[in-house]
C-alpha positions as CSV (number, residue, x, y, z in Angstrom):
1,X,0.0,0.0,0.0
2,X,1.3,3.6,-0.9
3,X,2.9,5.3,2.1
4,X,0.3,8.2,1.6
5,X,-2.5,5.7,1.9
6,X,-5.6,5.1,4.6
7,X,-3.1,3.0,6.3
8,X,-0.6,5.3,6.9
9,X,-0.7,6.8,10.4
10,X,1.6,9.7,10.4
11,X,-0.3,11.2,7.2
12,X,-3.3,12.4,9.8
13,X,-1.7,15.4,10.8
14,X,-1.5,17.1,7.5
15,X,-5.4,16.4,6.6
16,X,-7.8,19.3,7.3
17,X,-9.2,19.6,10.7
18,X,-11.8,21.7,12.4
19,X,-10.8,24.6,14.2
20,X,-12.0,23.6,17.9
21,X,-11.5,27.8,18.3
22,X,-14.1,28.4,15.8
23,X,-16.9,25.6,15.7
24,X,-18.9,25.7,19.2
25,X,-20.3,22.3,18.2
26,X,-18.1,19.3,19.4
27,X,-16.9,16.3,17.4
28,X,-16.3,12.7,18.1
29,X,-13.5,10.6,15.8
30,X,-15.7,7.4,15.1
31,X,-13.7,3.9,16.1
32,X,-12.4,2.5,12.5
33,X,-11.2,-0.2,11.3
34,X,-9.5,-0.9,7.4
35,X,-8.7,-3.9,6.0
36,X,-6.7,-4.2,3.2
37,X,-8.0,-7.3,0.4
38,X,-6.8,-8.3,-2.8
39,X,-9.7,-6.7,-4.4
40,X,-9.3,-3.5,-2.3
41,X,-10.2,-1.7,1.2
42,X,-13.0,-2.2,3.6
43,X,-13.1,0.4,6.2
44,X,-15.8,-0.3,8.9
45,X,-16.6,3.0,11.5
46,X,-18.6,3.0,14.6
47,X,-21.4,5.5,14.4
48,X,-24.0,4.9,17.1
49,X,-26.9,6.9,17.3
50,X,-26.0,8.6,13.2
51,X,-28.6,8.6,11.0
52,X,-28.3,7.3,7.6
53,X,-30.5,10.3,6.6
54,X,-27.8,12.4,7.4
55,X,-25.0,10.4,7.1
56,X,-22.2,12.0,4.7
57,X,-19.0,10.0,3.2
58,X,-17.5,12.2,0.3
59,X,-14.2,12.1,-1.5
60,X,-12.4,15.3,-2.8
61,X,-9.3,16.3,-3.5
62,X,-7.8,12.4,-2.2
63,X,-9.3,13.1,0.9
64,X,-12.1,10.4,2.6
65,X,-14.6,12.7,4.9
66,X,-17.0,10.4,7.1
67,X,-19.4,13.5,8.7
68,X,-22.7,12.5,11.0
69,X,-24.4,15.0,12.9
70,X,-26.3,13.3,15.8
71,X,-29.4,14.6,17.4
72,X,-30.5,13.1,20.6
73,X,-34.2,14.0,22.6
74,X,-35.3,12.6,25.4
75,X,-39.0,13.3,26.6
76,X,-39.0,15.3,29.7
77,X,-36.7,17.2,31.7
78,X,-32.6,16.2,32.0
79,X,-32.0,15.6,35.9
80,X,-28.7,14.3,35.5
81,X,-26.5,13.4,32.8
82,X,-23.0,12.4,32.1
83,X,-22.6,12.2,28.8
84,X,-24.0,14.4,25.6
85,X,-24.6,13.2,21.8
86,X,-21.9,14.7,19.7
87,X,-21.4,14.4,15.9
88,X,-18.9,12.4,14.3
89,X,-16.0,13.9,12.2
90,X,-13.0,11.5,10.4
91,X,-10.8,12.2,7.5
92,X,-8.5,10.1,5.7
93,X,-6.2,10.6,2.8
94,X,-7.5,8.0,0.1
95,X,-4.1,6.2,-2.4
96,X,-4.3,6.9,-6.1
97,X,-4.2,3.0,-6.5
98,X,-7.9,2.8,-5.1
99,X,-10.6,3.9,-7.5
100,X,-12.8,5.9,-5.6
101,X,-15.4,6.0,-8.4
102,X,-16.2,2.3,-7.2
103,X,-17.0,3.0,-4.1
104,X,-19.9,2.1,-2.2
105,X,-21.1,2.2,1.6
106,X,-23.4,0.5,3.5
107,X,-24.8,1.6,6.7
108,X,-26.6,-0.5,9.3
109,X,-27.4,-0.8,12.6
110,X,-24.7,1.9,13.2
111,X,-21.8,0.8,11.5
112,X,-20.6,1.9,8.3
113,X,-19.1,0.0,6.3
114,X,-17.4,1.2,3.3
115,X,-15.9,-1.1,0.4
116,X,-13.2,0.8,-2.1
117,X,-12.1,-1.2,-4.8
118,X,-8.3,-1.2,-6.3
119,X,-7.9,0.7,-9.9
120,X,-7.3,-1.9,-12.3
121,X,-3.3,-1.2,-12.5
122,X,-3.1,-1.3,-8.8
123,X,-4.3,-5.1,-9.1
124,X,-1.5,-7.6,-8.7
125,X,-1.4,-9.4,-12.4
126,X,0.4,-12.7,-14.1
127,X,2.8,-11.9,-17.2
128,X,2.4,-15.3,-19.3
129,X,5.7,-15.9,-21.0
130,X,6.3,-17.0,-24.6
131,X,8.8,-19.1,-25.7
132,X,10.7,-17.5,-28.2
């Protein structure tokens, strides 16, 4: 896999983040997990309590965004609480060996799960050879 790819760990830091200083709303990096195949990469994301409704997973400029805004009512009046609903937020850079027009998510039960194939000259081929 390309060093610049969903794998790579250290590439994080140079993705585009929200300004915490800025944005009064608070975000929550889903739990992911990315498996690498022969046909390509399935990345799985823990997003309890998302909607599919407003569920967004875009890809511009090699850059995977996975955005949910989560909106949480309870009947009544709040007595006590420790936590609060918060929206999800996760970027990743996306390889020029996976074809992102391929691409296709599922979303059930809330987990995400998102299937990118390889680009055909990414795939691992056989060269027959002829005997002269």
């Amino acid at each position: 896999m390309a060093a610049n790819g969903l794998t790579d760990q250290s590439g994080e830091k140079n993705l585009q983040a929200r300004e915490e200083t800025r944005s009064s709303e608070k975000y929550i990096k889903p739990a992911v997990n990315i498996v690498e195949t022969e046909e390509g990469l399935i990345l799985t994301a823990d997003i309890p309590g998302a909607s599919k409704d407003t569920l967004e997973v875009s890809v511009e400029k090699g850059i995977l965004t996975i955005s949910a805004p989560v909106t949480h009512t309870m009947p009544g009046q709040s007595v006590y609480t420790e936590f609060e609903p918060a929206s999800y937020y996760r970027q990743f850079s996306v390889p020029e060996t996976l074809d992102q027009q391929k691409a296709g998510a599922d979303f059930s039960n809330g987990i995400l799960t998102l299937r990118i194939p390889k680009a055909e000259a990414a795939k691992p081929r056989k060269i027959e050879v002829k005997v002269g």
